[in-house]
PDB file of N, H, CA, C and O in Angstrom:
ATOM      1  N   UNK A   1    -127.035-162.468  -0.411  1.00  0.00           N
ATOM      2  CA  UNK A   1    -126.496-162.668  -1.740  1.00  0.00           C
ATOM      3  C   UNK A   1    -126.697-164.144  -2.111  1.00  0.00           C
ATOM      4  O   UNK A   1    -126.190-165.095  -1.516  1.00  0.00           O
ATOM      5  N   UNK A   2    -127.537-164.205  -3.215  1.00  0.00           N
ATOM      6  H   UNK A   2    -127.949-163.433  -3.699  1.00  0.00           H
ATOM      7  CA  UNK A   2    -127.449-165.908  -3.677  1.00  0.00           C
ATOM      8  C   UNK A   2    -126.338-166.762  -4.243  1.00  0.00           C
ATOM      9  O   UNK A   2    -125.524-166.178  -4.960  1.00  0.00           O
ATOM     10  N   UNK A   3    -126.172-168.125  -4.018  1.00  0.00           N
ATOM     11  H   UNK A   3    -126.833-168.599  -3.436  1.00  0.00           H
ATOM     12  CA  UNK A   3    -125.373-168.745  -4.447  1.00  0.00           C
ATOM     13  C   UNK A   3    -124.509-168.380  -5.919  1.00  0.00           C
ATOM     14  O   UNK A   3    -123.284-168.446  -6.019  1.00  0.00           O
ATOM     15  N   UNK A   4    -125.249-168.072  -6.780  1.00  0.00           N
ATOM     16  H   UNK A   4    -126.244-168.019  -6.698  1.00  0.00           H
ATOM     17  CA  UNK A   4    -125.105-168.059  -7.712  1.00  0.00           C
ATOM     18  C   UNK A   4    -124.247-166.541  -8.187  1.00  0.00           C
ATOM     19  O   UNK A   4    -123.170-166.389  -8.764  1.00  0.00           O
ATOM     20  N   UNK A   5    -125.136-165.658  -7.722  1.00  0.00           N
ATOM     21  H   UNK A   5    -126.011-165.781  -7.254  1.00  0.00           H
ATOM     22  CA  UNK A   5    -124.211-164.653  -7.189  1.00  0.00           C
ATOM     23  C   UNK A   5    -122.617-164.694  -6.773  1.00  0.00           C
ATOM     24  O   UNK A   5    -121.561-164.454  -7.358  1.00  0.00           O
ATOM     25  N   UNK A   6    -122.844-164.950  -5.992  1.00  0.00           N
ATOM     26  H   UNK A   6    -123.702-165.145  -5.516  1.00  0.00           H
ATOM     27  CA  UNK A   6    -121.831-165.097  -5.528  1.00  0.00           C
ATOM     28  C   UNK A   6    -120.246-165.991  -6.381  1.00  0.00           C
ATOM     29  O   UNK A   6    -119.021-165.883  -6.431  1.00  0.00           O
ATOM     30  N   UNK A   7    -121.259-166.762  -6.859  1.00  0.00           N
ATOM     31  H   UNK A   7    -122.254-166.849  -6.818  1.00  0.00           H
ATOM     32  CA  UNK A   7    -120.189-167.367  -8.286  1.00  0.00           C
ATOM     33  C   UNK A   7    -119.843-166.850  -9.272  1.00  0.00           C
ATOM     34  O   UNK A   7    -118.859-167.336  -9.830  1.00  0.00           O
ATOM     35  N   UNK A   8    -120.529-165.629  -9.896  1.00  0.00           N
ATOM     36  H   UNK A   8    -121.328-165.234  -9.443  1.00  0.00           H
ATOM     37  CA  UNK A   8    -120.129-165.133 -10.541  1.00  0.00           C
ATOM     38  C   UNK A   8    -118.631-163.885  -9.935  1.00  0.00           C
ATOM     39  O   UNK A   8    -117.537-163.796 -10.491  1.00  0.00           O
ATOM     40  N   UNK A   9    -118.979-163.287  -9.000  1.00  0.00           N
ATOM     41  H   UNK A   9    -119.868-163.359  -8.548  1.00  0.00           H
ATOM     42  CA  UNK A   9    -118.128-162.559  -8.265  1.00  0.00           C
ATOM     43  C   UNK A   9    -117.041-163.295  -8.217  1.00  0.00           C
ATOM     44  O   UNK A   9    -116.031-162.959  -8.836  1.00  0.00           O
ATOM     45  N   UNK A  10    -117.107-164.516  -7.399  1.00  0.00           N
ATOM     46  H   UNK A  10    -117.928-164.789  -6.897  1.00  0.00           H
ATOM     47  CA  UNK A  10    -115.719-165.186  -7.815  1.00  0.00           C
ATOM     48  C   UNK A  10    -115.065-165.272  -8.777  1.00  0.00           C
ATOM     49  O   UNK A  10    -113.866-165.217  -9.050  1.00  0.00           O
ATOM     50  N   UNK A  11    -116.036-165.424  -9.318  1.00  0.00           N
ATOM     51  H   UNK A  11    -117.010-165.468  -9.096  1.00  0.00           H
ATOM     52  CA  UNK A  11    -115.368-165.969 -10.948  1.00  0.00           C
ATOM     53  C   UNK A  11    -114.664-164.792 -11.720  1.00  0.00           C
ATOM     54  O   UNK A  11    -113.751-164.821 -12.546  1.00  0.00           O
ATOM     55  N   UNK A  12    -115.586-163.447 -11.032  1.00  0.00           N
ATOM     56  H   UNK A  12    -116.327-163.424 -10.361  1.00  0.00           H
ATOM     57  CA  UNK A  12    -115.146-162.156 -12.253  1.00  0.00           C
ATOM     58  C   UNK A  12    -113.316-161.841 -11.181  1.00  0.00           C
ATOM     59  O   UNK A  12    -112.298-161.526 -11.798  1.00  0.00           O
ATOM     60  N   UNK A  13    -113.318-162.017  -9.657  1.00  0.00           N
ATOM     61  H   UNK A  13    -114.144-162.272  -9.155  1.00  0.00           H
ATOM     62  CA  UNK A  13    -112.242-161.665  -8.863  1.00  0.00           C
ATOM     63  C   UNK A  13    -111.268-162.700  -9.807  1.00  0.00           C
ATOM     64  O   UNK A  13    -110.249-162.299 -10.370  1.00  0.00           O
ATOM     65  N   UNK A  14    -111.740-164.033  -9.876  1.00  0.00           N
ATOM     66  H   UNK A  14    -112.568-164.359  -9.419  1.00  0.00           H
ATOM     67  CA  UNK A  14    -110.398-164.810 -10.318  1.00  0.00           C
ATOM     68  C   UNK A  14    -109.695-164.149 -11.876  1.00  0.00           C
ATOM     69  O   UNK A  14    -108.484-164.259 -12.068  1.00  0.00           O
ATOM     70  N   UNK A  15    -110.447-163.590 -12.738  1.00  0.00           N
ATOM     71  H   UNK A  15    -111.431-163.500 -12.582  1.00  0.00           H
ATOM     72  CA  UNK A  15    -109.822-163.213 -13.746  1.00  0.00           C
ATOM     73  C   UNK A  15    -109.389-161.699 -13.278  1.00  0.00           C
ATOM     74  O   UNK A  15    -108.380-161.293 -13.854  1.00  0.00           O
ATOM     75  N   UNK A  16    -109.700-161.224 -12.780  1.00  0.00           N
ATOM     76  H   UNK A  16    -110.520-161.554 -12.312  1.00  0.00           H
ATOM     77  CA  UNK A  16    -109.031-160.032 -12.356  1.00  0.00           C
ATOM     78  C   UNK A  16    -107.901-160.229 -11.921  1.00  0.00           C
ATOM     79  O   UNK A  16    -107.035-159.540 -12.460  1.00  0.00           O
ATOM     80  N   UNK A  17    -107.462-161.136 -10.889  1.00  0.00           N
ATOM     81  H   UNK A  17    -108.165-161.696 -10.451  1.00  0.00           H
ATOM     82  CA  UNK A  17    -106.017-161.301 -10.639  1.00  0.00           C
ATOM     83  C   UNK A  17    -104.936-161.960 -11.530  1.00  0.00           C
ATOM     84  O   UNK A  17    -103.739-161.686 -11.452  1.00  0.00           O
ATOM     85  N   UNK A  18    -105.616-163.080 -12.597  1.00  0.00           N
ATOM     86  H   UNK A  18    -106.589-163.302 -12.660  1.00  0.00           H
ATOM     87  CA  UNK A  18    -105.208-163.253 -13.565  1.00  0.00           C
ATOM     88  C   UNK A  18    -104.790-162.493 -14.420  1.00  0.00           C
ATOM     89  O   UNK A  18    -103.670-162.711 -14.882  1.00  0.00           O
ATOM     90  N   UNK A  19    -105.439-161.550 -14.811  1.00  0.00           N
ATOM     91  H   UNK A  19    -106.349-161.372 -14.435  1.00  0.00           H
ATOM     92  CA  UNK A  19    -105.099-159.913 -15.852  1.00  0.00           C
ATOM     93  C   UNK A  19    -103.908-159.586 -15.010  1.00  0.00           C
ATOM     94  O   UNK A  19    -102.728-159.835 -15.257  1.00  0.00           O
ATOM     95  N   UNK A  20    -104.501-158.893 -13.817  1.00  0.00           N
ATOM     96  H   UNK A  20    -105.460-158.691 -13.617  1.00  0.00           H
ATOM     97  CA  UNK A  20    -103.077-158.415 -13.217  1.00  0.00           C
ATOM     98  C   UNK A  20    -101.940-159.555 -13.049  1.00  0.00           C
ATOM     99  O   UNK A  20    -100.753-159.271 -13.206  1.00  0.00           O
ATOM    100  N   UNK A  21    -102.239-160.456 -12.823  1.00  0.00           N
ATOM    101  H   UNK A  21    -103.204-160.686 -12.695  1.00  0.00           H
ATOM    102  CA  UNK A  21    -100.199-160.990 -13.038  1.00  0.00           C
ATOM    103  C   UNK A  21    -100.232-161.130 -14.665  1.00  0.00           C
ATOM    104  O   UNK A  21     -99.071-160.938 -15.026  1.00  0.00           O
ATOM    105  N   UNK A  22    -100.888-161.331 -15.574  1.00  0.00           N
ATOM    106  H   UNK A  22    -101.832-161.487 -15.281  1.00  0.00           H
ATOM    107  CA  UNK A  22    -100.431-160.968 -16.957  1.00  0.00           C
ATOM    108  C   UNK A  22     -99.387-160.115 -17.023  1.00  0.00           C
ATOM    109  O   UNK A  22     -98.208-160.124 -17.378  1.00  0.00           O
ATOM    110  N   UNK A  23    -100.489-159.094 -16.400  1.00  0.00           N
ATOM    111  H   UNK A  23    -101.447-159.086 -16.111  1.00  0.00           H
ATOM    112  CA  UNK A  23    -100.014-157.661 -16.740  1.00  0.00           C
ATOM    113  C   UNK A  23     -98.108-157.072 -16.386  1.00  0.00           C
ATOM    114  O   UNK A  23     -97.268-156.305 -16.856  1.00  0.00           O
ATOM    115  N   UNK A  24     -98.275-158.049 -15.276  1.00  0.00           N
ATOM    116  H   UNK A  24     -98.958-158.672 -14.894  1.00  0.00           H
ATOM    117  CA  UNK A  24     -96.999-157.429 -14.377  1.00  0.00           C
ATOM    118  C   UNK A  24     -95.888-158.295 -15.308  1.00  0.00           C
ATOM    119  O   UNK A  24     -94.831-157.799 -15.698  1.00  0.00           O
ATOM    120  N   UNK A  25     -96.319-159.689 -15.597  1.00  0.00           N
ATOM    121  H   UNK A  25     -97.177-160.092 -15.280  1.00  0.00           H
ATOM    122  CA  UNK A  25     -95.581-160.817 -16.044  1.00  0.00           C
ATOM    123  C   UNK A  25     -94.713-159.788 -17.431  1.00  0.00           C
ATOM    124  O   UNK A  25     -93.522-159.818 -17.739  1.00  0.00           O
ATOM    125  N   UNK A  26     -95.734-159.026 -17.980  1.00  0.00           N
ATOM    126  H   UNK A  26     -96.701-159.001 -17.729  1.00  0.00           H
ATOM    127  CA  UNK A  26     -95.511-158.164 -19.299  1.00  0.00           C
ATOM    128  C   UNK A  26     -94.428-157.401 -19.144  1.00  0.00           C
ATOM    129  O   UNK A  26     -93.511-157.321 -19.962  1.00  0.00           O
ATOM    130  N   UNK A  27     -94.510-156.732 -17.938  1.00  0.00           N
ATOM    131  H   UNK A  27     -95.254-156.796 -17.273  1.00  0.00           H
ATOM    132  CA  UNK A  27     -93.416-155.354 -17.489  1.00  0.00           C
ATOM    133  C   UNK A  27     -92.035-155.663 -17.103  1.00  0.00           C
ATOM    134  O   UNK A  27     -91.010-154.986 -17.187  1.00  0.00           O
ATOM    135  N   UNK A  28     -92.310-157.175 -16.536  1.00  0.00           N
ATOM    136  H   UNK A  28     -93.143-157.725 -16.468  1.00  0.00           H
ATOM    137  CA  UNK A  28     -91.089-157.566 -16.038  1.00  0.00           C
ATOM    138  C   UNK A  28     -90.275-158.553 -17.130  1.00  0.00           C
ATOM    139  O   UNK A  28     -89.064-158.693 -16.954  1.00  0.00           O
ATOM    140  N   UNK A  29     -90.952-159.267 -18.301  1.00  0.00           N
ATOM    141  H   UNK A  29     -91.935-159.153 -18.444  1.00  0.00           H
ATOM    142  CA  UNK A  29     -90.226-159.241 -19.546  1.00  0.00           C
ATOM    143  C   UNK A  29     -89.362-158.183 -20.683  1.00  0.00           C
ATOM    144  O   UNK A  29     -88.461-158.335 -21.509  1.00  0.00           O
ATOM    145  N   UNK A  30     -90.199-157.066 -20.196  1.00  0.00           N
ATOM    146  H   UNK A  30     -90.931-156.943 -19.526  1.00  0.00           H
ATOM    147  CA  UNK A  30     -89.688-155.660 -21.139  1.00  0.00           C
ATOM    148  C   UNK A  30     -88.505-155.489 -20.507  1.00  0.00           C
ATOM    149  O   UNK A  30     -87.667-155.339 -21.397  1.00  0.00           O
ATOM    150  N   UNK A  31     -87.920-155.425 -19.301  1.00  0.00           N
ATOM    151  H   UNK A  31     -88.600-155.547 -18.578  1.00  0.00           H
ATOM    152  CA  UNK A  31     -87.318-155.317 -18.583  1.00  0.00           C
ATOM    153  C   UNK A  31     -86.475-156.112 -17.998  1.00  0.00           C
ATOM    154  O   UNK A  31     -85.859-155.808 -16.976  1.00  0.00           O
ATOM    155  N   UNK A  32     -86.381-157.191 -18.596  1.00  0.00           N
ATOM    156  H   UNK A  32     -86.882-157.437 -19.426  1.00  0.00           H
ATOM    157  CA  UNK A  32     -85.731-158.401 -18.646  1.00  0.00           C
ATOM    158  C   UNK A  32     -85.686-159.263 -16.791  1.00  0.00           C
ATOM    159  O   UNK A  32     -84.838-160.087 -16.447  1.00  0.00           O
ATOM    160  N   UNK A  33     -86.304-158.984 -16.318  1.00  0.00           N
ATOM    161  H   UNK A  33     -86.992-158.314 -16.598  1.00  0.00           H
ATOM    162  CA  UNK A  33     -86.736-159.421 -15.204  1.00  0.00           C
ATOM    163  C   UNK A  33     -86.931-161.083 -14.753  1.00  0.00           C
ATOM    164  O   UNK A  33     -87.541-161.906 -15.436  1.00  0.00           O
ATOM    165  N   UNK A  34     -86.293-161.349 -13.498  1.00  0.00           N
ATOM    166  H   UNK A  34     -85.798-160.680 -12.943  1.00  0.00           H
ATOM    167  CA  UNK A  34     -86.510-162.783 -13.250  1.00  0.00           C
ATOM    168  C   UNK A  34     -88.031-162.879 -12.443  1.00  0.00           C
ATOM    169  O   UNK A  34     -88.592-161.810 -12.205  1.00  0.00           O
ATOM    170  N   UNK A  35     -88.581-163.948 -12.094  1.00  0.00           N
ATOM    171  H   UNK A  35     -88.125-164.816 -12.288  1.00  0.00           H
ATOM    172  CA  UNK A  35     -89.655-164.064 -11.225  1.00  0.00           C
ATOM    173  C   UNK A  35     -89.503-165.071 -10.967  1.00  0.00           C
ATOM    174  O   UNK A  35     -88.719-165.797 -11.578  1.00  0.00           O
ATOM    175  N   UNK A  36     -90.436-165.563  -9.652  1.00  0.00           N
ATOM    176  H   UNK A  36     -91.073-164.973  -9.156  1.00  0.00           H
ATOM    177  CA  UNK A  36     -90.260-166.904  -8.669  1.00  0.00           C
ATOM    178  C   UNK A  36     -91.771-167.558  -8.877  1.00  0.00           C
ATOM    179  O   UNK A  36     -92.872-167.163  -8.496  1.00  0.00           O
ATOM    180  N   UNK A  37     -91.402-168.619  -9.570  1.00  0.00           N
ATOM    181  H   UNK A  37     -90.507-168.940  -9.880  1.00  0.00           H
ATOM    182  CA  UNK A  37     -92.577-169.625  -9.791  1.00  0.00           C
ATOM    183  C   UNK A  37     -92.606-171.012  -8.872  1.00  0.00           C
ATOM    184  O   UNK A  37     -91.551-171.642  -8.795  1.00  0.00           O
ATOM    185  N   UNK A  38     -93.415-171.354  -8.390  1.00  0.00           N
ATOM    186  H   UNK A  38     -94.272-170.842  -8.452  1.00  0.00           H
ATOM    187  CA  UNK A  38     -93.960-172.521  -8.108  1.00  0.00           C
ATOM    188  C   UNK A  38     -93.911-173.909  -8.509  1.00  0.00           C
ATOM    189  O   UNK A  38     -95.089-174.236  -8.660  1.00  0.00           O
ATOM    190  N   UNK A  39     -93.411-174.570  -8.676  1.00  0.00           N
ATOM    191  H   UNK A  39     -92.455-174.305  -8.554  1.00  0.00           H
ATOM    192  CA  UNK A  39     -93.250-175.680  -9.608  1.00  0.00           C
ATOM    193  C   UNK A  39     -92.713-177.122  -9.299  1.00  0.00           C
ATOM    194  O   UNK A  39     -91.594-177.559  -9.568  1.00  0.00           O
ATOM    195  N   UNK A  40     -93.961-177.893  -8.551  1.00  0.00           N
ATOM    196  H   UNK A  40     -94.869-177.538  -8.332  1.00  0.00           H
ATOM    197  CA  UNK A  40     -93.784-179.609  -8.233  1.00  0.00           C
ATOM    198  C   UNK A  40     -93.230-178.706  -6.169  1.00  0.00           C
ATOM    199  O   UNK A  40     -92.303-178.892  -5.380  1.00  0.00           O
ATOM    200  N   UNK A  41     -94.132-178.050  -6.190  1.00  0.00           N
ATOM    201  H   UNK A  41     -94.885-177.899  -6.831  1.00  0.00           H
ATOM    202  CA  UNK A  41     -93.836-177.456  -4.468  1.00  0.00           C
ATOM    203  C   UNK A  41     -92.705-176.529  -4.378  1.00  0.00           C
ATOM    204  O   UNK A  41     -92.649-175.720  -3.451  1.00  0.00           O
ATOM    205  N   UNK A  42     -91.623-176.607  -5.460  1.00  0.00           N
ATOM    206  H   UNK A  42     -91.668-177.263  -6.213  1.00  0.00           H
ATOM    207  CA  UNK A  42     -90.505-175.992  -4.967  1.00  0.00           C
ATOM    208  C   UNK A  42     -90.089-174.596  -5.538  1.00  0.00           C
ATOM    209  O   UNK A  42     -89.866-174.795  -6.732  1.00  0.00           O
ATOM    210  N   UNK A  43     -89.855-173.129  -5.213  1.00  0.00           N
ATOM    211  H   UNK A  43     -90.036-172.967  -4.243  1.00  0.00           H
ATOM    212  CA  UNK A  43     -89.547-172.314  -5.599  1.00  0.00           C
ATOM    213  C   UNK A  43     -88.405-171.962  -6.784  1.00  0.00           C
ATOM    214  O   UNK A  43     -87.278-172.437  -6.644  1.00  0.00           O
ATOM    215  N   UNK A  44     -88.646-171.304  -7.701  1.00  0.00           N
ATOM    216  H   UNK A  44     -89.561-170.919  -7.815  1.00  0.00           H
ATOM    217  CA  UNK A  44     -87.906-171.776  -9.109  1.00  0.00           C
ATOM    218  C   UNK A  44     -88.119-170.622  -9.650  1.00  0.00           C
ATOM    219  O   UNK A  44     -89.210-170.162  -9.988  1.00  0.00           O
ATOM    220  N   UNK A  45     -86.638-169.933  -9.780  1.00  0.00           N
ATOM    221  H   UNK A  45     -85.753-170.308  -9.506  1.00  0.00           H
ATOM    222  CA  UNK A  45     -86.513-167.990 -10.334  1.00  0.00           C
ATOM    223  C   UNK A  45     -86.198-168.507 -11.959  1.00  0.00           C
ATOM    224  O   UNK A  45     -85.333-169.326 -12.268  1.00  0.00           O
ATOM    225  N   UNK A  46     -86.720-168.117 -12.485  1.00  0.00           N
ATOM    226  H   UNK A  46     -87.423-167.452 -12.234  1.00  0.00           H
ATOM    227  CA  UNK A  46     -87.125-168.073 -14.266  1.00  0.00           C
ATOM    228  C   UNK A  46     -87.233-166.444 -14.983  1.00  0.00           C
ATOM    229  O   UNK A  46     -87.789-165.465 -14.486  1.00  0.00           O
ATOM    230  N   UNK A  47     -86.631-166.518 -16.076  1.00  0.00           N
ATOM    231  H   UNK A  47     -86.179-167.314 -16.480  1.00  0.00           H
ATOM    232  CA  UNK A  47     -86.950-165.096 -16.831  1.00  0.00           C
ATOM    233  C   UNK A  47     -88.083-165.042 -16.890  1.00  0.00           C
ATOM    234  O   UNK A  47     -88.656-165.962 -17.473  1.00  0.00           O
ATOM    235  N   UNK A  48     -88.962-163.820 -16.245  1.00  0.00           N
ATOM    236  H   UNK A  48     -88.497-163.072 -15.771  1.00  0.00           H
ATOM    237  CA  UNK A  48     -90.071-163.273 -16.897  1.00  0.00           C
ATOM    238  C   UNK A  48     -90.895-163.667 -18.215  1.00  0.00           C
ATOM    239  O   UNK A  48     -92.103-163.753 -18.439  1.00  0.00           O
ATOM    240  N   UNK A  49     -89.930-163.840 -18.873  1.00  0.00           N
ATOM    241  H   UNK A  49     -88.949-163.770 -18.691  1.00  0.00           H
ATOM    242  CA  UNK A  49     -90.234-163.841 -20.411  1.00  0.00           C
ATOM    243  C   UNK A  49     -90.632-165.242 -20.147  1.00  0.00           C
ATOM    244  O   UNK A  49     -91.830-165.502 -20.030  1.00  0.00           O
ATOM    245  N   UNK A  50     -89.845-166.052 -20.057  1.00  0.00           N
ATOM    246  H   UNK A  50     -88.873-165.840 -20.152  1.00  0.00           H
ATOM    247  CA  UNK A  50     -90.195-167.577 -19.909  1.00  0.00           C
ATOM    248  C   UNK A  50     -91.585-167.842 -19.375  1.00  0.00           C
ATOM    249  O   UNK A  50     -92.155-168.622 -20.138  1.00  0.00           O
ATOM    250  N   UNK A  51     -92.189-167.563 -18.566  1.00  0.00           N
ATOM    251  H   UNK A  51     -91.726-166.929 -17.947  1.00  0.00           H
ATOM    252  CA  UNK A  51     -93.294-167.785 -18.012  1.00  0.00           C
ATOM    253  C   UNK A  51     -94.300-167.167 -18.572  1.00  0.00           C
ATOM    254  O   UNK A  51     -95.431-167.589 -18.813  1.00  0.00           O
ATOM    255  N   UNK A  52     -93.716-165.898 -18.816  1.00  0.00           N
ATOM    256  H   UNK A  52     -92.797-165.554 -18.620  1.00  0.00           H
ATOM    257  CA  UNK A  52     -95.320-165.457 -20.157  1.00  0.00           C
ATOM    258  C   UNK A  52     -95.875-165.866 -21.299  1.00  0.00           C
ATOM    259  O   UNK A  52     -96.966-165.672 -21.834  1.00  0.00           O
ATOM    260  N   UNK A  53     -94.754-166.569 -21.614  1.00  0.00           N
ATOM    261  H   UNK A  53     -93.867-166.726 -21.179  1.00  0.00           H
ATOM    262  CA  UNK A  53     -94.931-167.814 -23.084  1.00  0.00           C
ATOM    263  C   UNK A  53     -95.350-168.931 -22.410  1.00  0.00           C
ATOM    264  O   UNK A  53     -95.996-169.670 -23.154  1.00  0.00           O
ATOM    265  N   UNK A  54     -95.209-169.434 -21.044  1.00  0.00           N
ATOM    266  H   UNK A  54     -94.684-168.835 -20.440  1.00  0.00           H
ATOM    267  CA  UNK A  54     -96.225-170.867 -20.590  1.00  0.00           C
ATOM    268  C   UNK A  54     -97.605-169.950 -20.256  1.00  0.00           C
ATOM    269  O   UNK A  54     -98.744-170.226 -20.633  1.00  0.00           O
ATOM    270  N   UNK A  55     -97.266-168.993 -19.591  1.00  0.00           N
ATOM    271  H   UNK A  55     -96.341-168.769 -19.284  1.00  0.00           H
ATOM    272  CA  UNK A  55     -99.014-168.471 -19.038  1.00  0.00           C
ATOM    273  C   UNK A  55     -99.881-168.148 -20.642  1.00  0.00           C
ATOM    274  O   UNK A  55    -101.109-168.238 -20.614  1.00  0.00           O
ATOM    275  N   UNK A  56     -99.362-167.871 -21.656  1.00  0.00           N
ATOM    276  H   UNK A  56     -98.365-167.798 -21.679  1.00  0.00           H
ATOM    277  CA  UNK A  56     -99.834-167.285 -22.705  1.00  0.00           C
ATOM    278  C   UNK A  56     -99.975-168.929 -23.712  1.00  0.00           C
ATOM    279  O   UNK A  56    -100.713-168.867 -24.696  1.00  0.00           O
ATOM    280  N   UNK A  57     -99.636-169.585 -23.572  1.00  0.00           N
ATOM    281  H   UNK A  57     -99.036-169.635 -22.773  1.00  0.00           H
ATOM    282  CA  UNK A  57     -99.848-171.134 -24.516  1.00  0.00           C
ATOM    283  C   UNK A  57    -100.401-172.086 -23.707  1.00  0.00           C
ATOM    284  O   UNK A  57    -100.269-173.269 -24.019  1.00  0.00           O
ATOM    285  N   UNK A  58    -101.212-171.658 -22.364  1.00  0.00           N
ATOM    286  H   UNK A  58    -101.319-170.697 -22.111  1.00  0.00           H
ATOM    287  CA  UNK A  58    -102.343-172.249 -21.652  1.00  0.00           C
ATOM    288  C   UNK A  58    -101.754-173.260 -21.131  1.00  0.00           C
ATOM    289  O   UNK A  58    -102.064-174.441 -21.288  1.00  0.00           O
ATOM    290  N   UNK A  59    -100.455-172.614 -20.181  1.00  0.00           N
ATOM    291  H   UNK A  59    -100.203-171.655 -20.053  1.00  0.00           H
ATOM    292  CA  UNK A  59     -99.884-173.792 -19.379  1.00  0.00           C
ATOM    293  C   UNK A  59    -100.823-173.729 -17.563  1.00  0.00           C
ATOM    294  O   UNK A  59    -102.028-173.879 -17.358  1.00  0.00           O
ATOM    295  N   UNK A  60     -99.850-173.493 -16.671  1.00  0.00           N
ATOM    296  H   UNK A  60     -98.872-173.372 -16.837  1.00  0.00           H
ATOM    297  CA  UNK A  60    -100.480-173.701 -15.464  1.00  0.00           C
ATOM    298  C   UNK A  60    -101.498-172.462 -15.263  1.00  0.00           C
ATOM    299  O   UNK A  60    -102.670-172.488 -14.889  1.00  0.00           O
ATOM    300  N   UNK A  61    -100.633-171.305 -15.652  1.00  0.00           N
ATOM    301  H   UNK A  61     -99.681-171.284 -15.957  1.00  0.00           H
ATOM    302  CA  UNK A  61    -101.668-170.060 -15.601  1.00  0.00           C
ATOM    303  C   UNK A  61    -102.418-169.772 -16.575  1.00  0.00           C
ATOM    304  O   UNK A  61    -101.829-168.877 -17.181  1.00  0.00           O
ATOM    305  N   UNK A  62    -103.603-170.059 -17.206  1.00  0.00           N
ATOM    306  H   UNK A  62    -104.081-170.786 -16.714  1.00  0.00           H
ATOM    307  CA  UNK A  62    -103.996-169.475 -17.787  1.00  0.00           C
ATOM    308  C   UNK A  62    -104.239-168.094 -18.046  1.00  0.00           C
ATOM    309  O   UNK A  62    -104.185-167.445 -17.001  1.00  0.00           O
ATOM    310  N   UNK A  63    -104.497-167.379 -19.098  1.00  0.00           N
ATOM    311  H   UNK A  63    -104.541-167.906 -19.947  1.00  0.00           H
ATOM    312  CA  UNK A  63    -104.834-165.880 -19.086  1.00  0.00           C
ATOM    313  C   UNK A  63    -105.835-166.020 -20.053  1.00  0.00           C
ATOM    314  O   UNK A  63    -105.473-166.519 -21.119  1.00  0.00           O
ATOM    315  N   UNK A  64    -107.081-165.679 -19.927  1.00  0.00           N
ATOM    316  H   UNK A  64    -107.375-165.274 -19.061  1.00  0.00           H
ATOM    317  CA  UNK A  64    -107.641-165.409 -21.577  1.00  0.00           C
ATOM    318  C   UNK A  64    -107.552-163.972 -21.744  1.00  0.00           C
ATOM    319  O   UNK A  64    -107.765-163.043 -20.965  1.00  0.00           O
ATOM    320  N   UNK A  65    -107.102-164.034 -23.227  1.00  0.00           N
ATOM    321  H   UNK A  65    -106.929-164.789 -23.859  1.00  0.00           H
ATOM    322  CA  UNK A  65    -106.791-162.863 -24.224  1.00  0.00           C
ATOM    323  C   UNK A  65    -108.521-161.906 -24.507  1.00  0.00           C
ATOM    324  O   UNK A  65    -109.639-162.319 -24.815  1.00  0.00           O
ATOM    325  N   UNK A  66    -107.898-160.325 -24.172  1.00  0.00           N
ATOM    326  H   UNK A  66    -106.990-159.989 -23.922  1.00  0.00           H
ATOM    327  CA  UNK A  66    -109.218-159.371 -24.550  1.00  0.00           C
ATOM    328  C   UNK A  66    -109.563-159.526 -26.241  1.00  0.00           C
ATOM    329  O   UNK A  66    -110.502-158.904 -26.739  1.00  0.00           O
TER     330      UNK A  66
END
């Protein structure tokens, strides 16, 4: 497999996992759900909702929109 190849594969895996935590980020706002983020090393439980408005206004996570 060539280099290049191979970059693209990465590249298509990294937005794939991106979609999927979108996705989940989505279910667990409907549902009013907390989640555990990352933030300056230290673990940090936040509403769902909260983090889909930073992942969605191109904070740490990006997502691009279909």
């Amino acid at each position: 497999m060539s280099k290049n190849n191979l970059l693209k594969k990465g590249e298509e895996a990294r937005r794939c996992l991106q979609r999927a935590v979108h996705d989940e980020l989505v279910k667990k706002a409907k549902l009013g759900q907390d989640v555990i983020v990352n933030r300056d090393g230290k673990p940090y439980r936040i509403p769902a909702a909260e983090e889909l408005l930073v992942q969605e206004q191109g904070g740490e996570y990006r997502v691009e929109k279909k």
